[in-house]
TIMI-2910 file (N, C-alpha, C, CB; in pm, 1 decimal, decimal comma, always signed):
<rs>
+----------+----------+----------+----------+----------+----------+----------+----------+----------+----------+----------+----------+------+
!      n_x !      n_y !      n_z !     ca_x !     ca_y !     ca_z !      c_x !      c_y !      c_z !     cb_x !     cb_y !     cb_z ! resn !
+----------+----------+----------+----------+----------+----------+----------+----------+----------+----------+----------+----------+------+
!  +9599,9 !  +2735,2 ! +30766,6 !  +9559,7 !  +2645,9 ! +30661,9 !  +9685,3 !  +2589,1 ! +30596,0 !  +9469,3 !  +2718,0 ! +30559,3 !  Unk !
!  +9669,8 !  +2442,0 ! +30578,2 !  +9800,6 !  +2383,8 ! +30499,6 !  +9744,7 !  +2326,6 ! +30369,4 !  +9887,0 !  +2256,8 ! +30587,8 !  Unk !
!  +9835,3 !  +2362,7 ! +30275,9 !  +9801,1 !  +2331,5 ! +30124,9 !  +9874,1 !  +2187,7 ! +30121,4 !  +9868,1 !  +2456,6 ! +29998,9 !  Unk !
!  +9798,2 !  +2129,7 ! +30071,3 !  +9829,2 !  +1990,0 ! +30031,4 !  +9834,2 !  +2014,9 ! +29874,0 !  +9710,2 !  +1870,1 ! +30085,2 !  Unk !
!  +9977,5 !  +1992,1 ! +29780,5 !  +9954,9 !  +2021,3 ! +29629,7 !  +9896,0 !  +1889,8 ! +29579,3 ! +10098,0 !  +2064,0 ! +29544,0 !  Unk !
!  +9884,4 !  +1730,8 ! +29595,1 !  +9814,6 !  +1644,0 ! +29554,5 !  +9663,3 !  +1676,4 ! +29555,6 !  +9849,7 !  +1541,0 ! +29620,5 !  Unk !
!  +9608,5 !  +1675,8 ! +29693,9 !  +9447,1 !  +1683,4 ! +29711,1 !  +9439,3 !  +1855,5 ! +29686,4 !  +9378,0 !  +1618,6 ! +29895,8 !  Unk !
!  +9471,2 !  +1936,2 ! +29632,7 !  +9454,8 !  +2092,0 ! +29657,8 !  +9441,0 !  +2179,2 ! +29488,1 !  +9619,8 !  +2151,6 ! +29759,8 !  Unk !
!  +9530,2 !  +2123,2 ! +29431,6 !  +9608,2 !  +2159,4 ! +29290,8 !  +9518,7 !  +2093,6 ! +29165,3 !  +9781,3 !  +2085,1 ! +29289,8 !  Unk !
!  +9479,7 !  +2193,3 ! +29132,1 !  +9404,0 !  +2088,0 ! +28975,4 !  +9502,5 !  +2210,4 ! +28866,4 !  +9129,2 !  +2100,1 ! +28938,8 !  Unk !
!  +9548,7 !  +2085,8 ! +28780,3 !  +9596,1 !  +2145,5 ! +28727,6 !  +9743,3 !  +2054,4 ! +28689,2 !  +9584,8 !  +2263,4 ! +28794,9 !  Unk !
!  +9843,7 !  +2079,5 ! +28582,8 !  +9946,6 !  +1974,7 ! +28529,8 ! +10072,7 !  +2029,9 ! +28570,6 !  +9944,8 !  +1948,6 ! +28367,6 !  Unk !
! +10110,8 !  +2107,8 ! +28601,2 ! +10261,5 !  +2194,5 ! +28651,9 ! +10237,8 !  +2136,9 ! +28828,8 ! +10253,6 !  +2437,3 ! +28623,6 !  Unk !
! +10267,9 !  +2058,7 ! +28874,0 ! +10268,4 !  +1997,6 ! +29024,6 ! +10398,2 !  +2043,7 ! +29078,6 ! +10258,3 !  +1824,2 ! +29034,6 !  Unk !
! +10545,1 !  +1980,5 ! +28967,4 ! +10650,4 !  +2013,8 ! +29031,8 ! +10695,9 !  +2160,6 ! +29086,6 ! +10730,0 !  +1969,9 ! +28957,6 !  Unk !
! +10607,4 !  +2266,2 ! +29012,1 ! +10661,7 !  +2381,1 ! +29030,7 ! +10611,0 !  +2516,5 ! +29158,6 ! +10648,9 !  +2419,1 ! +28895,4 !  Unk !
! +10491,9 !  +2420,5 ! +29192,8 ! +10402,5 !  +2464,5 ! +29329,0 ! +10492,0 !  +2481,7 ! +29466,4 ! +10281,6 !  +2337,7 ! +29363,9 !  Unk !
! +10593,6 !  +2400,4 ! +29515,3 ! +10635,5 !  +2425,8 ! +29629,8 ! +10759,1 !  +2589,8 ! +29656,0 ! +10698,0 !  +2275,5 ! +29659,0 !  Unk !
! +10800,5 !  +2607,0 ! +29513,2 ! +10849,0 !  +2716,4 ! +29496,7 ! +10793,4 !  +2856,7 ! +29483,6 ! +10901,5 !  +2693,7 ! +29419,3 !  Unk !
! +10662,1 !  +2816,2 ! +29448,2 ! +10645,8 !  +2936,0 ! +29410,5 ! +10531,9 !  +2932,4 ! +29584,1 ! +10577,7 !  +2964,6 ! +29215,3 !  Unk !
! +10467,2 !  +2876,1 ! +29618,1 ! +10409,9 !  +2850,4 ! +29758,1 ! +10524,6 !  +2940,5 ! +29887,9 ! +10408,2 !  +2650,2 ! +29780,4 !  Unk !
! +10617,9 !  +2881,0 ! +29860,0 ! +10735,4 !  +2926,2 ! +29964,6 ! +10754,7 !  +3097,5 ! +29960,7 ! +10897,1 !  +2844,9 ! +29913,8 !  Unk !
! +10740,9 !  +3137,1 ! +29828,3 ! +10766,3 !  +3274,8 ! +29848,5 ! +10647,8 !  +3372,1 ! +29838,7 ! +10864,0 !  +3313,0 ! +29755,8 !  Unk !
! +10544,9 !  +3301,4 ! +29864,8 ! +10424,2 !  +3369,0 ! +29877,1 ! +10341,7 !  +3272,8 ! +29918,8 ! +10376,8 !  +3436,1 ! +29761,3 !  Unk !
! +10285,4 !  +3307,1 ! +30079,3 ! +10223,7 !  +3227,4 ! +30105,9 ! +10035,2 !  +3244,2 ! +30131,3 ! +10305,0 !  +3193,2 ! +30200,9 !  Unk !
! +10001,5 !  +3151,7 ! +30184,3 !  +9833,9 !  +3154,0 ! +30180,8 !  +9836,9 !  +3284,7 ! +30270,6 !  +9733,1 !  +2997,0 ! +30258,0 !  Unk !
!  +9877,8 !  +3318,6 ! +30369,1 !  +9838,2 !  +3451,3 ! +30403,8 !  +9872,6 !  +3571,3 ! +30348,5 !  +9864,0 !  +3467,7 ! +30507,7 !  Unk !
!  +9958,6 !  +3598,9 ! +30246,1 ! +10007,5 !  +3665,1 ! +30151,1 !  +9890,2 !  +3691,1 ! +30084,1 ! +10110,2 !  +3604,7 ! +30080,6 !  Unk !
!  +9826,1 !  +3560,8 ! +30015,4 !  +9732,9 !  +3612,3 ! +29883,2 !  +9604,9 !  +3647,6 ! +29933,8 !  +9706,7 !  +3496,3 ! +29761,6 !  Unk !
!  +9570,7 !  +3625,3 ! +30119,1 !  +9417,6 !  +3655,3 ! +30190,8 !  +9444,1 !  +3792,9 ! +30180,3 !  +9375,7 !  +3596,2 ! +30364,5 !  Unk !
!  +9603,6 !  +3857,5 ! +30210,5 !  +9610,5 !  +4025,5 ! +30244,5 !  +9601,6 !  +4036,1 ! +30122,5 !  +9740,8 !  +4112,1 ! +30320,5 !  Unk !
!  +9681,4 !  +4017,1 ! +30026,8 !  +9654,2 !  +4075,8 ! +29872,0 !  +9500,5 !  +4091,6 ! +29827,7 !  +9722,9 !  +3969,0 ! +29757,8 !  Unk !
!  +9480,8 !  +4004,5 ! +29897,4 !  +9313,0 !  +4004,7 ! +29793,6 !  +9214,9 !  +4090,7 ! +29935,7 !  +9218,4 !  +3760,1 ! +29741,7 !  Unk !
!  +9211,9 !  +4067,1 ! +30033,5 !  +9140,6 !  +4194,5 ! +30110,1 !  +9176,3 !  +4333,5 ! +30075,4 !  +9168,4 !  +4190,3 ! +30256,6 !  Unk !
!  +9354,9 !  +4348,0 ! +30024,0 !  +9400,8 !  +4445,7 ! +30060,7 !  +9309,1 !  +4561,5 ! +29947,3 !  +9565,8 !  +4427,9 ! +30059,5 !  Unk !
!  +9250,1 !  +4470,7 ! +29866,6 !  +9164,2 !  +4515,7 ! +29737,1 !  +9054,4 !  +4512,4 ! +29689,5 !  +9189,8 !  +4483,9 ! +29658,9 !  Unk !
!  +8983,3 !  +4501,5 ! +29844,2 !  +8856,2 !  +4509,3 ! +29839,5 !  +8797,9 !  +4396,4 ! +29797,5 !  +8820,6 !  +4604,3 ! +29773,2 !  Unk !
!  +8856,2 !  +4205,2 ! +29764,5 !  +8788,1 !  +4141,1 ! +29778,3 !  +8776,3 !  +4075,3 ! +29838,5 !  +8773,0 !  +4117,2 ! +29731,8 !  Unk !
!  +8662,0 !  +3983,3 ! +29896,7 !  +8597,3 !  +3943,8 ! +29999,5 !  +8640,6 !  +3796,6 ! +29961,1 !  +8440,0 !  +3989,5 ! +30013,1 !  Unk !
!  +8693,3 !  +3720,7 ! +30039,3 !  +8649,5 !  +3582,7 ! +30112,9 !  +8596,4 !  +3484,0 ! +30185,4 !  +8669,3 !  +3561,8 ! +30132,8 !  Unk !
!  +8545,9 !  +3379,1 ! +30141,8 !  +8475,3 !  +3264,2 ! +30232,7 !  +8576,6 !  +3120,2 ! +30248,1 !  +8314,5 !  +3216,7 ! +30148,9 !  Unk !
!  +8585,2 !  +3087,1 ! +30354,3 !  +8642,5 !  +2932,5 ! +30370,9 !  +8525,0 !  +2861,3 ! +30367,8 !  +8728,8 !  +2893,4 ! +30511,5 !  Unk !
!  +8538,2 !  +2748,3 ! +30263,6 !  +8442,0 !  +2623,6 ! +30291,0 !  +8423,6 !  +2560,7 ! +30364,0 !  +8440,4 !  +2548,8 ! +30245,1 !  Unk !
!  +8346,0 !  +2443,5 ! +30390,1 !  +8361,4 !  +2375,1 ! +30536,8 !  +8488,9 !  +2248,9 ! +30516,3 !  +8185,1 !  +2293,6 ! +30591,5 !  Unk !
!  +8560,4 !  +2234,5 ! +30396,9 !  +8671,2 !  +2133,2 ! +30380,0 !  +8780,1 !  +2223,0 ! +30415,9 !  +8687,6 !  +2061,0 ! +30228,8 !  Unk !
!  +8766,7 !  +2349,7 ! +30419,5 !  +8922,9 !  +2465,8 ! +30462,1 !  +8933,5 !  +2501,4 ! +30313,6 !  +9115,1 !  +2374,8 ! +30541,3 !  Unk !
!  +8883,9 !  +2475,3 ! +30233,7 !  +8973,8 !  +2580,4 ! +30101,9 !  +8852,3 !  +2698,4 ! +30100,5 !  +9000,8 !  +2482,3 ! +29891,6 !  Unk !
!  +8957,7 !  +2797,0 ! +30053,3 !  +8919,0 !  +2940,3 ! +30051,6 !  +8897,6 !  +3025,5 ! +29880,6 !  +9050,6 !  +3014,0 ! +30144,4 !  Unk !
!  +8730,7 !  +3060,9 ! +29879,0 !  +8720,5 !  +3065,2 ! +29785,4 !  +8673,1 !  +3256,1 ! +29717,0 !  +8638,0 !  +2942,7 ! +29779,3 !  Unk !
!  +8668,0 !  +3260,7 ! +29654,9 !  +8602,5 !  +3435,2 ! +29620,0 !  +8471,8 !  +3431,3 ! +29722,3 !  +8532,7 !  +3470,8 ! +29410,4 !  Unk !
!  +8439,4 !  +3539,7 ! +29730,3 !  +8284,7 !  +3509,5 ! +29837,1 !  +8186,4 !  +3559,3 ! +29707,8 !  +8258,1 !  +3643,0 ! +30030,0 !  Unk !
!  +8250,0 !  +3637,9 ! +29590,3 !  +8167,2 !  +3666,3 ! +29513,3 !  +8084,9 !  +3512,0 ! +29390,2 !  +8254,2 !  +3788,3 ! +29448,2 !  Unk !
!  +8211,9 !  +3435,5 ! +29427,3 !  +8209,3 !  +3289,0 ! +29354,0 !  +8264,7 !  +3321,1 ! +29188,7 !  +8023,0 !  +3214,7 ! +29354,9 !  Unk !
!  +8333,6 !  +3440,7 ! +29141,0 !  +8353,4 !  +3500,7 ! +29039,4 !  +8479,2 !  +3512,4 ! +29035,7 !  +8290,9 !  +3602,6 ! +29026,3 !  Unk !
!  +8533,5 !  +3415,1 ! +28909,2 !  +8652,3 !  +3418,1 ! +28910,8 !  +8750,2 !  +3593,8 ! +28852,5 !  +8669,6 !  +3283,4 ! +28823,3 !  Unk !
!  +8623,6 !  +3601,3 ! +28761,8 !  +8634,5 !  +3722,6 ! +28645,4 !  +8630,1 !  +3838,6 ! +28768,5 !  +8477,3 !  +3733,5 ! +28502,2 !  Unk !
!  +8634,9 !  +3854,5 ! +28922,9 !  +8641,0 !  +3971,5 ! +28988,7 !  +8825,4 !  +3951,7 ! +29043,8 !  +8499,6 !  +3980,0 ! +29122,7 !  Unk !
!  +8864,1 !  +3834,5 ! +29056,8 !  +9070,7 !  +3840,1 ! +29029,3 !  +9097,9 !  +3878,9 ! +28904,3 !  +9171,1 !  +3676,3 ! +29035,4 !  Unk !
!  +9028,4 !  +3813,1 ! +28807,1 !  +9110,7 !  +3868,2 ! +28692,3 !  +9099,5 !  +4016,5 ! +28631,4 !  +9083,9 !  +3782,5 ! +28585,3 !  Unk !
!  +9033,0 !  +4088,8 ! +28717,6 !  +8977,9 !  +4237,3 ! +28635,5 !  +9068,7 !  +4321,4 ! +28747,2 !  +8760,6 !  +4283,9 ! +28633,9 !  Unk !
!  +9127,3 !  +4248,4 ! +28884,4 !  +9237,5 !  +4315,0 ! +28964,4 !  +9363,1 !  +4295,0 ! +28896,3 !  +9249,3 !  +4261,3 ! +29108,1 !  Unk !
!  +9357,5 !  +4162,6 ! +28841,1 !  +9519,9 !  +4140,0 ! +28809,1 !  +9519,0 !  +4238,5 ! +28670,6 !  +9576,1 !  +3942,5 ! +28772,8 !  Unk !
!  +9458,6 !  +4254,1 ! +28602,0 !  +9439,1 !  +4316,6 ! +28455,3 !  +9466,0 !  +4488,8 ! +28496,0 !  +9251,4 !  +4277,4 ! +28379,2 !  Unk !
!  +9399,6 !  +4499,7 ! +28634,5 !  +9391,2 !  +4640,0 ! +28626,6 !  +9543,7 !  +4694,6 ! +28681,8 !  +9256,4 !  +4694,6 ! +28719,7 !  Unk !
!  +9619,7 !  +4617,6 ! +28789,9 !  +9758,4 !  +4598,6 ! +28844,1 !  +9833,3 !  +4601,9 ! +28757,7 !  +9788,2 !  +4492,6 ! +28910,7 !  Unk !
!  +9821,3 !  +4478,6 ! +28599,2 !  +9909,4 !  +4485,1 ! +28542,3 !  +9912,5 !  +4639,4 ! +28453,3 !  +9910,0 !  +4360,8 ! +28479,0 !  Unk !
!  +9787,0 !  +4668,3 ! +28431,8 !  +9801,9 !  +4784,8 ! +28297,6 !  +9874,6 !  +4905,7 ! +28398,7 !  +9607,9 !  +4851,3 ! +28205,5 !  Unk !
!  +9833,9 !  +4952,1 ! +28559,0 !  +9896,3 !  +5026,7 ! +28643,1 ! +10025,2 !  +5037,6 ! +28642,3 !  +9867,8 !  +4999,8 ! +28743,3 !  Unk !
! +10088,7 !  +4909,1 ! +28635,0 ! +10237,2 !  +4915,1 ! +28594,3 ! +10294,7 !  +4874,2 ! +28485,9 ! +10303,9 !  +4860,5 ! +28667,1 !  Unk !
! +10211,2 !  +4891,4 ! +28389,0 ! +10267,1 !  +4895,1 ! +28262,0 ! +10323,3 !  +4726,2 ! +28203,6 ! +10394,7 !  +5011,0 ! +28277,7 !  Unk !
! +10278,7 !  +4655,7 ! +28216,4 ! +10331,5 !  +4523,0 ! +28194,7 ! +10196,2 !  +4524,2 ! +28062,1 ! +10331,9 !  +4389,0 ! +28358,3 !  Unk !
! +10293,4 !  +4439,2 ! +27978,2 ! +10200,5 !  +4439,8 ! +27796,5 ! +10115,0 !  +4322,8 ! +27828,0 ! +10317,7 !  +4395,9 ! +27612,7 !  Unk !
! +10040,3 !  +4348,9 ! +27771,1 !  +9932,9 !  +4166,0 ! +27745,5 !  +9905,5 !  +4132,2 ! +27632,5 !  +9771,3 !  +4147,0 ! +27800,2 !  Unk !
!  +9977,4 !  +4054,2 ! +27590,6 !  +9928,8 !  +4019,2 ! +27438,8 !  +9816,1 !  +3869,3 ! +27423,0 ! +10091,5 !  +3985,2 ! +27341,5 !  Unk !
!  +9714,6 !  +3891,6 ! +27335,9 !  +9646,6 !  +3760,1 ! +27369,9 !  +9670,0 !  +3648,7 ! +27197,0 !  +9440,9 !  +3809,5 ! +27420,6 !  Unk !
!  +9596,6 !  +3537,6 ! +27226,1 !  +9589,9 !  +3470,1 ! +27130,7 !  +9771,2 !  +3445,8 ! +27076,8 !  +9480,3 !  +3547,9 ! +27033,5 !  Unk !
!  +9878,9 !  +3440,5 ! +27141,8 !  +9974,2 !  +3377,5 ! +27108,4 !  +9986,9 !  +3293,9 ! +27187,9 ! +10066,9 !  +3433,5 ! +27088,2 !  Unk !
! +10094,1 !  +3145,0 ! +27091,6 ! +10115,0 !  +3045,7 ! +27113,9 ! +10246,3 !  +3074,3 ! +27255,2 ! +10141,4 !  +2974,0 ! +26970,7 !  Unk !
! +10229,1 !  +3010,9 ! +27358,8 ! +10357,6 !  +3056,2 ! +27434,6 ! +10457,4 !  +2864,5 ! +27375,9 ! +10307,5 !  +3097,5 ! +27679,3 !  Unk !
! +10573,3 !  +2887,3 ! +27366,6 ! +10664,7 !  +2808,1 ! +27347,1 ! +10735,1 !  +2748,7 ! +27473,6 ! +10743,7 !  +2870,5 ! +27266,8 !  Unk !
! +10797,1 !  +2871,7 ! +27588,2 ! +10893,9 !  +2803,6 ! +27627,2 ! +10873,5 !  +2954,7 ! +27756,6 ! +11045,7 !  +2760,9 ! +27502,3 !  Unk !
! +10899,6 !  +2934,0 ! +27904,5 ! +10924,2 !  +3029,3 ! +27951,9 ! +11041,5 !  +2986,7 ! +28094,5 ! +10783,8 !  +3094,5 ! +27973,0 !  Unk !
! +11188,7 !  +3078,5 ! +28006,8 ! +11267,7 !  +3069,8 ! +28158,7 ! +11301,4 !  +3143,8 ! +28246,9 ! +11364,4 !  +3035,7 ! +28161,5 !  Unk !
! +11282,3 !  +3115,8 ! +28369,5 ! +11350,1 !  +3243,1 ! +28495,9 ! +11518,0 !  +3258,7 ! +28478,8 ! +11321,9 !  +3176,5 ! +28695,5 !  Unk !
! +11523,9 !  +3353,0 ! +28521,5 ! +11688,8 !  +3382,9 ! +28512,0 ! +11707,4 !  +3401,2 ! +28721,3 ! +11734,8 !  +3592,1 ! +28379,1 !  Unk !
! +11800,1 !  +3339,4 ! +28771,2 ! +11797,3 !  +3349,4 ! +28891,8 ! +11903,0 !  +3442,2 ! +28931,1 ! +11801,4 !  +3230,0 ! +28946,8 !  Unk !
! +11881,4 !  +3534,8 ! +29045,1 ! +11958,3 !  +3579,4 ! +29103,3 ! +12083,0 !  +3535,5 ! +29158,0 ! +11905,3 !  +3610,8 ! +29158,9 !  Unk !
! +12197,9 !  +3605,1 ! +29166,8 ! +12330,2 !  +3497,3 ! +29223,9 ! +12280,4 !  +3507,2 ! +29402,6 ! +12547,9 !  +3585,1 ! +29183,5 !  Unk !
! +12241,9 !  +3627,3 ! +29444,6 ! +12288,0 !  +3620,1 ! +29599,9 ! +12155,6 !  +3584,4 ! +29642,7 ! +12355,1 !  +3766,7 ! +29680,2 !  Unk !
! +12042,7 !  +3530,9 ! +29607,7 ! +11957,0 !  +3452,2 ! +29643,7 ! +11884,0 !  +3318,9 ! +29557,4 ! +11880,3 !  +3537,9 ! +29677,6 !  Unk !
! +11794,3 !  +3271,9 ! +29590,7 ! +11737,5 !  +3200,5 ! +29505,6 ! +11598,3 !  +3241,6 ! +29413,2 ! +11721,7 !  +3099,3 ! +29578,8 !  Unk !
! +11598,3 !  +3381,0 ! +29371,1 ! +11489,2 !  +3451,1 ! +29387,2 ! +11505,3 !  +3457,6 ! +29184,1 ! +11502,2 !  +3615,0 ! +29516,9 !  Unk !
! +11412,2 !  +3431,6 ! +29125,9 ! +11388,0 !  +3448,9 ! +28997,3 ! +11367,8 !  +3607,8 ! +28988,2 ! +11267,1 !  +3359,0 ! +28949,6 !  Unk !
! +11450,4 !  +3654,3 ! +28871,6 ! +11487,2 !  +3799,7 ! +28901,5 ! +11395,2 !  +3852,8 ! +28743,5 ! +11701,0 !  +3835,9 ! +28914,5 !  Unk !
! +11440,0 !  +3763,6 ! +28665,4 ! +11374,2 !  +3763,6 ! +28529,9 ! +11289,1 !  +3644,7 ! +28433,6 ! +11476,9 !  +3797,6 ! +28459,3 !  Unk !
! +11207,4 !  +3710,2 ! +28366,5 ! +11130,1 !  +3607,8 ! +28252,7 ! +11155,5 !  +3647,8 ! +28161,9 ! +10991,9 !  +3585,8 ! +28239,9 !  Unk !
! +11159,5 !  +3509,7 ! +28075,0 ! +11182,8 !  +3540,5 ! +27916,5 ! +11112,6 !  +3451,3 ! +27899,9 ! +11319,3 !  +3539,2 ! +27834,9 !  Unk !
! +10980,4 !  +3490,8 ! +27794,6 ! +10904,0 !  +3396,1 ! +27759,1 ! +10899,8 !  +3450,8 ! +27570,5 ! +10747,4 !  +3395,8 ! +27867,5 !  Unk !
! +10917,1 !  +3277,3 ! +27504,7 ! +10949,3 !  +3263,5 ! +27387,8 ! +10782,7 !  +3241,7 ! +27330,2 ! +11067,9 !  +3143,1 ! +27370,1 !  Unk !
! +10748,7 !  +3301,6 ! +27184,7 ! +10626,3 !  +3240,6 ! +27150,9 ! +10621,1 !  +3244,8 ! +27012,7 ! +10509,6 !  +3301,5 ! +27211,2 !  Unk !
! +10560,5 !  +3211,9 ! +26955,7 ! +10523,8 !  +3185,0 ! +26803,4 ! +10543,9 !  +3278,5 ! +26702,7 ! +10393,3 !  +3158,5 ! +26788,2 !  Unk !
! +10552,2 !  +3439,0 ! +26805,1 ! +10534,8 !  +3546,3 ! +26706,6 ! +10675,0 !  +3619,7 ! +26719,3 ! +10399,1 !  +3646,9 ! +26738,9 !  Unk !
+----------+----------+----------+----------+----------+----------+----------+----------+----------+----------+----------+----------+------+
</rs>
């Protein structure tokens, strides 16, 4: 399957899709998401969707991943500004710093 980010992408961050695409690709996120017990369907246009049709069954994996490794979630703040810090001996974003209201 080839992602087209014009016809594929809803959504306002366009420029920042081919980077983050490159280091994780569509067969990356089919194993991630089988690797966890959820199920997929391809449509008859090729995009690939939950088979449950429930978005709220990714977000209760990513929620449960993040609290597993300890990453904070804070809700209801304003985010301001968020930059990667890059690695020297690759091109690999090593860190986030994300700025917010509070």
């Amino acid at each position: 399957m080839h992602i087209e980010f014009d016809r594929d992408y809803v959504g306002q961050n366009l420029k920042s899709l081919p980077g983050v695409f490159h280091n994780f690709g569509n067969q990356d996120m089919l194993d991630f998401l089988h690797s966890h017990g959820i199920q997929t369907v391809v449509e008859d246009n090729g995009r690939v969707i939950l088979k449950s049709g429930k978005s709220k069954e990714l977000l209760d994996l990513l929620m449960k991943l993040a609290t597993e490794n300890g990453v904070e979630t804070i809700n209801s703040v304003h985010i301001q500004s968020v930059n990667g810090t890059r690695e020297t001996d690759n091109d690999a974003i090593s860190m986030f710093k994300i700025i917010t209201n509070q």
